[in-house]
C-alpha positions as CSV (number, residue, x, y, z in Angstrom):
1,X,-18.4,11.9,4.0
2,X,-17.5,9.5,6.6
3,X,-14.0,10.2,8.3
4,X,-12.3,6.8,6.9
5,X,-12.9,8.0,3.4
6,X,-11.2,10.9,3.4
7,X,-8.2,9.8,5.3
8,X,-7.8,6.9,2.8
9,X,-8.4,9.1,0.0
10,X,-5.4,11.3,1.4
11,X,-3.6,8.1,2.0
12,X,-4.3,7.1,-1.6
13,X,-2.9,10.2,-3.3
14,X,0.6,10.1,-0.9
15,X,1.1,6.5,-1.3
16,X,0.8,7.2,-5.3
17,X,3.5,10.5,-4.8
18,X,5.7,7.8,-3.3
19,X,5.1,5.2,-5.9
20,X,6.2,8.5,-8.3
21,X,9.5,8.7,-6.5
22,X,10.2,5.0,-6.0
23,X,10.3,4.7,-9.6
24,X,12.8,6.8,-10.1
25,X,14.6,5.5,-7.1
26,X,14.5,2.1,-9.0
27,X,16.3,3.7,-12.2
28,X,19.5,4.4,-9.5
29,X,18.7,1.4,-7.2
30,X,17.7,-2.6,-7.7
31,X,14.3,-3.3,-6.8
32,X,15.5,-4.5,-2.7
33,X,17.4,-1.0,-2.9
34,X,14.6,1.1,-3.6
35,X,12.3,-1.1,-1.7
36,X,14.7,-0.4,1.7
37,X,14.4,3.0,1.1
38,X,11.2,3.4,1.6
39,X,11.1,2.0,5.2
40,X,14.4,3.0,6.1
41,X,13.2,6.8,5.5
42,X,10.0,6.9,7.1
43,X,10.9,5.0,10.1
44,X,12.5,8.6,11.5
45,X,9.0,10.2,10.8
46,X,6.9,7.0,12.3
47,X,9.1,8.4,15.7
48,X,8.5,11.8,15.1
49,X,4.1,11.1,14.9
50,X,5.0,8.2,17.9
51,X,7.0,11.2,20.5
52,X,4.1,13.8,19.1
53,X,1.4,11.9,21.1
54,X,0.3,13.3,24.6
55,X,-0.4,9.3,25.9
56,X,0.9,6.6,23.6
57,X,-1.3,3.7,24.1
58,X,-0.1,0.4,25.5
59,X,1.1,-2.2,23.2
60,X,0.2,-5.7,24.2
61,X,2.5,-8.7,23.2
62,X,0.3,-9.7,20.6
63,X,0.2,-6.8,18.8
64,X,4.2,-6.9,17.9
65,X,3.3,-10.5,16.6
66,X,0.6,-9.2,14.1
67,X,1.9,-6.4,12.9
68,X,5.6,-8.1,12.4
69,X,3.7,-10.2,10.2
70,X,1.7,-7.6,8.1
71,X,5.5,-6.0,8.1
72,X,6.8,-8.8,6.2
73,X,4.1,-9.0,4.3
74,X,4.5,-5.0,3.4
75,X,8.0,-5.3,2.5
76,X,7.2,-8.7,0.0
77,X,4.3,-6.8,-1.6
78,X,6.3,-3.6,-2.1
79,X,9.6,-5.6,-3.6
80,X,7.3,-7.2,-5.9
81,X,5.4,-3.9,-7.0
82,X,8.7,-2.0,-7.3
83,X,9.8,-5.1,-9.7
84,X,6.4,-4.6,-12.0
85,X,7.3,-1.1,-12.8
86,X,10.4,-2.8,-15.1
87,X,7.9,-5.0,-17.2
88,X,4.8,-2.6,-17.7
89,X,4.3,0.7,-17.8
90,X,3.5,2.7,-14.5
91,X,0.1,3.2,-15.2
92,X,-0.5,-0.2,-15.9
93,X,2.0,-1.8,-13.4
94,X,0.0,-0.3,-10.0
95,X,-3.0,-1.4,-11.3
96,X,-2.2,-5.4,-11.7
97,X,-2.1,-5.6,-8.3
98,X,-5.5,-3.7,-7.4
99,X,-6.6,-7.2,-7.0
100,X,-5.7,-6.4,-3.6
101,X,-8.9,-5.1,-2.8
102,X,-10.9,-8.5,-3.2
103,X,-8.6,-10.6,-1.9
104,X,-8.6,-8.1,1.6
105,X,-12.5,-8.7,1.4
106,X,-11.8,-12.7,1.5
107,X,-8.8,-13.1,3.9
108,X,-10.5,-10.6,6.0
109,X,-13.0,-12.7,6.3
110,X,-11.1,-16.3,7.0
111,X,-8.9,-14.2,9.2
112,X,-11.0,-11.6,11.0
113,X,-14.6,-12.6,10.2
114,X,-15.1,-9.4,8.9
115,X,-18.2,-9.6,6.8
116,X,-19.2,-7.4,3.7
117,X,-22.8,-6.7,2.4
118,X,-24.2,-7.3,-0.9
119,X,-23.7,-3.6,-2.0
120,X,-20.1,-3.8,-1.0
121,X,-19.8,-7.0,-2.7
122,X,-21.1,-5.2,-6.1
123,X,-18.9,-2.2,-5.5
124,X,-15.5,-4.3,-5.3
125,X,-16.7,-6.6,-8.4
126,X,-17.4,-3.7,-10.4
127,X,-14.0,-2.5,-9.6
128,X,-12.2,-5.7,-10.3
129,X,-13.7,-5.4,-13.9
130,X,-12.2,-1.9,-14.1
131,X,-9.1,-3.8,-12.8
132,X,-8.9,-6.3,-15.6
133,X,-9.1,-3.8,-18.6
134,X,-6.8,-1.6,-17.1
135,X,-4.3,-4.5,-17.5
136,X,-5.0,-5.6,-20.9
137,X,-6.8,-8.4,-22.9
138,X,-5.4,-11.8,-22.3
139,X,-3.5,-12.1,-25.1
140,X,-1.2,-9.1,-23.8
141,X,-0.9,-10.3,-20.2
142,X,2.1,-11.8,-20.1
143,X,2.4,-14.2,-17.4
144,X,5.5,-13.3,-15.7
145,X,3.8,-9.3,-14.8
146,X,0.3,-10.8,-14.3
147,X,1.9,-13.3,-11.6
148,X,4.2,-10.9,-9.9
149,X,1.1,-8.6,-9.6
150,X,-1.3,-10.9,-7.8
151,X,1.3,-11.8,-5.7
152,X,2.3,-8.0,-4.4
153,X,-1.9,-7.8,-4.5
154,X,-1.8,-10.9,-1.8
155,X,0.9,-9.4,0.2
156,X,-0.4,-6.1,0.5
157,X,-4.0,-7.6,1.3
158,X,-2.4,-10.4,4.0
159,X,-0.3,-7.1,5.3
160,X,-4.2,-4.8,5.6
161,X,-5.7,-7.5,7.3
162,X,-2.9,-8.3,9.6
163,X,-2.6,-4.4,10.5
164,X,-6.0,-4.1,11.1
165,X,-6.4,-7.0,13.4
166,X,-3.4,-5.4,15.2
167,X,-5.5,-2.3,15.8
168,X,-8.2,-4.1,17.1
169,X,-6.4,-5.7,19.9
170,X,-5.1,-1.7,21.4
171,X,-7.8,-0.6,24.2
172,X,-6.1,2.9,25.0
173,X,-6.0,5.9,22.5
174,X,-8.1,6.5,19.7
175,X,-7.9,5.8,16.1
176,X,-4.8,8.1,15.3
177,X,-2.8,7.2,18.4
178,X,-3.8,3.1,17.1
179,X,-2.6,4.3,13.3
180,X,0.8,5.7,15.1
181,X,1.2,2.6,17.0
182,X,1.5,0.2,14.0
183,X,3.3,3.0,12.1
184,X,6.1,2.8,14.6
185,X,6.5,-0.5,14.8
186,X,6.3,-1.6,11.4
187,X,8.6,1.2,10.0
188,X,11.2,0.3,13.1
189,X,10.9,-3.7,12.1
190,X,11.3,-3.4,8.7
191,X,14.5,-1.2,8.4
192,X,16.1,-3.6,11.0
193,X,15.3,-6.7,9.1
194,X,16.3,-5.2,5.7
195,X,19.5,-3.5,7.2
196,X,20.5,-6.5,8.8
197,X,19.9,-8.4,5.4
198,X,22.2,-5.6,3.6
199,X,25.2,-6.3,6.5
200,X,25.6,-9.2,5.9
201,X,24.6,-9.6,2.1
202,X,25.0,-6.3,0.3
203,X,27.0,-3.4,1.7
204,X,27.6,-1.5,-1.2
205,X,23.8,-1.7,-2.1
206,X,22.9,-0.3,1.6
207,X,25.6,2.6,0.6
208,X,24.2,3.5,-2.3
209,X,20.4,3.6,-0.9
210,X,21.9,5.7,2.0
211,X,23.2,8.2,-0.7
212,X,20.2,9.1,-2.7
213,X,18.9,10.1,1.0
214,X,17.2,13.2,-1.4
215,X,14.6,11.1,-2.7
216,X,15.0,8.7,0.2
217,X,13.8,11.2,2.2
218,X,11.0,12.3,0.2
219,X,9.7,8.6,-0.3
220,X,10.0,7.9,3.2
221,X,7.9,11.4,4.6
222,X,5.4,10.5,1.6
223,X,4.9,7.0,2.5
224,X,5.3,7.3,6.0
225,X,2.5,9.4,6.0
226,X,0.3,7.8,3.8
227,X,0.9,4.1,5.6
228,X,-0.5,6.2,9.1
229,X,-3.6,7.1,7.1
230,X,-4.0,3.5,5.9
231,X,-3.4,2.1,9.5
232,X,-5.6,4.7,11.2
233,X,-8.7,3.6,8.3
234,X,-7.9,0.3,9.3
235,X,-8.7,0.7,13.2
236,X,-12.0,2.8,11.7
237,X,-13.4,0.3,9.2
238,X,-13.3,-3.1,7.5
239,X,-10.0,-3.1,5.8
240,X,-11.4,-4.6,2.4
241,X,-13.8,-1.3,2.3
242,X,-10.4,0.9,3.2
243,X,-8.4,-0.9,0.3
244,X,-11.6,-0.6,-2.1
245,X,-11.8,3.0,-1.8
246,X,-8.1,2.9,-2.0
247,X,-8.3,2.5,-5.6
248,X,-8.7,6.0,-6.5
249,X,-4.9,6.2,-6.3
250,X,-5.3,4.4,-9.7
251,X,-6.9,7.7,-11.1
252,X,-3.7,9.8,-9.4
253,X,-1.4,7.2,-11.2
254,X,-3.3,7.7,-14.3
255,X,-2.6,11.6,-13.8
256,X,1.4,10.7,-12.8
257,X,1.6,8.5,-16.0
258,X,0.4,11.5,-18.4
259,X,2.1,14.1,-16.6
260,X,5.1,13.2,-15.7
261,X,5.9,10.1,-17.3
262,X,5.0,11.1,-20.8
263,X,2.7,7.4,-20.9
264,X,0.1,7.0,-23.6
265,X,-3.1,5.5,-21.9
266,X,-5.6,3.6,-24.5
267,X,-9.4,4.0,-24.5
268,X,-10.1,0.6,-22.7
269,X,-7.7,1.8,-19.7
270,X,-10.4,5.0,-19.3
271,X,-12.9,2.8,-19.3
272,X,-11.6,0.9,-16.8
273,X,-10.9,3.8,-14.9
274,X,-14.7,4.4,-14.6
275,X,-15.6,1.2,-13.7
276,X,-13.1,1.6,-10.8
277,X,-14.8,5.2,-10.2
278,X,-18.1,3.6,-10.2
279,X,-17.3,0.8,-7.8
280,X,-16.1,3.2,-5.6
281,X,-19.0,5.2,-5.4
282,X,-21.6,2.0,-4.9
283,X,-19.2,0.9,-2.0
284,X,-19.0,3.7,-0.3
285,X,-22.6,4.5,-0.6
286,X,-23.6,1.1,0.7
């Protein structure tokens, strides 16, 4: 097994831990609340990885400028995520924006250039069909969820792409040291811009995140970690075959949504759990 598929399959299964514990963070929080809390938390274990190295690499100017940008684009995907989980259930809420993968595969490609071949085309369409039933039949997607769902899907795909390119431009260090780098960064931008934002907006909302530090903390060591595995994938591979293979977090949401949510999960949701499975597998054996 290739060393980008098992860090994003690591990735996969912390990001879906933090998903777990955001959700209940949004029961205490609004969605911007539990949103911050996630950055604001894992920005003191991005420092921890970034002091850890022996030789940090050098960050050129550019890179700050493109991986600002897949900040922002981080932070908009994960408000709008966070939002979903209040319309549909949590199963079925992550997977509406799992659309992500394709639209990484054709922004990478405007953006980056980053090519795909046929087998990985197949692979990602065969997922996208999983995609679909997971999230019903068209008369049951409503169009405010199906909307906020493609959207956090572009965000997140704009935010791969951008974080990937930003890897590309370090020279120095290999691909954990490059995965640190954006890690730092990103983490340190994001709880600046959204503590800022609660100064002057919303101090009894940046209070009240700041007091369920407990889960804070816990979201923020999860997700921290999984966002190094994403951005380390990203400087070893095309970002639209990282985010494809991604998708088995569905299956550990699936597990989440029976185990600890008490969700019922209908027959055409299985089925579109193997087609994701099956995607997968003709992707990564491409």
């Amino acid at each position: 097994m290739a060393l980008w598929v098992g860090i994003t399959v690591a990735a996969a299964f912390l990001q879906n831990l933090r998903s777990m514990l955001q959700k209940h963070l949004k029961a205490r929080l609004s969605s911007l609340g539990a949103t911050a809390t996630r950055f604001f938390f894992a920005a003191p274990v991005a420092w921890m990885i970034w002091l850890s190295l022996g030789e940090p690499p050098a960050l050129p100017a550019g890179f700050y400028g493109l991986t600002m940008l897949g900040a922002i684009g981080q932070i908009i995907g994960t408000l709008l995520l966070i939002s979903l989980f209040g319309l549909r259930n949590f199963a079925v809420g992550s997977t509406l924006a799992r659309t992500e993968a394709v639209q990484t595969a054709i922004i990478g490609f405007v953006l980056l250039g980053d090519a795909i071949g046929p087998w990985a085309v197949a692979g990602l369409l065969i997922s996208l069909v999983g995609v679909i039933l997971i999230a019903g039949k068209p008369a049951r997607m409503e169009a405010r969820p199906v909307a906020i769902g493609l959207a956090s899907g572009t965000s997140f795909a704009l935010a791969s792409v951008l974080y990937r390119a930003a890897t590309q431009v370090l020279e120095s260090g290999g691909p954990v040291a490059h995965g640190a780098a954006v890690l730092v960064v990103a983490t340190s931008f994001q709880s600046a811009l959204l503590a800022a934002w609660f100064l002057l907006k919303d101090r009894p909302l940046l209070r009240a995140t700041l007091n369920n530090w407990r889960l804070g903390a816990l979201a923020g060591l999860t997700g921290g970690l999984a966002s190094l595995g994403w951005f380390t994938a990203f400087s070893l591979q095309n970002a639209a075959y990282v985010k494809a293979v991604a998708q088995v977090e569905i299956l550990f949401t699936l597990l989440a949504s029976w185990l600890f949510f008490k969700e019922s999960i209908r027959r055409v949701e299985l089925l579109g759990i193997a087609f994701i499975a099956t995607g997968i597998l003709v992707l990564v054996l491409s």
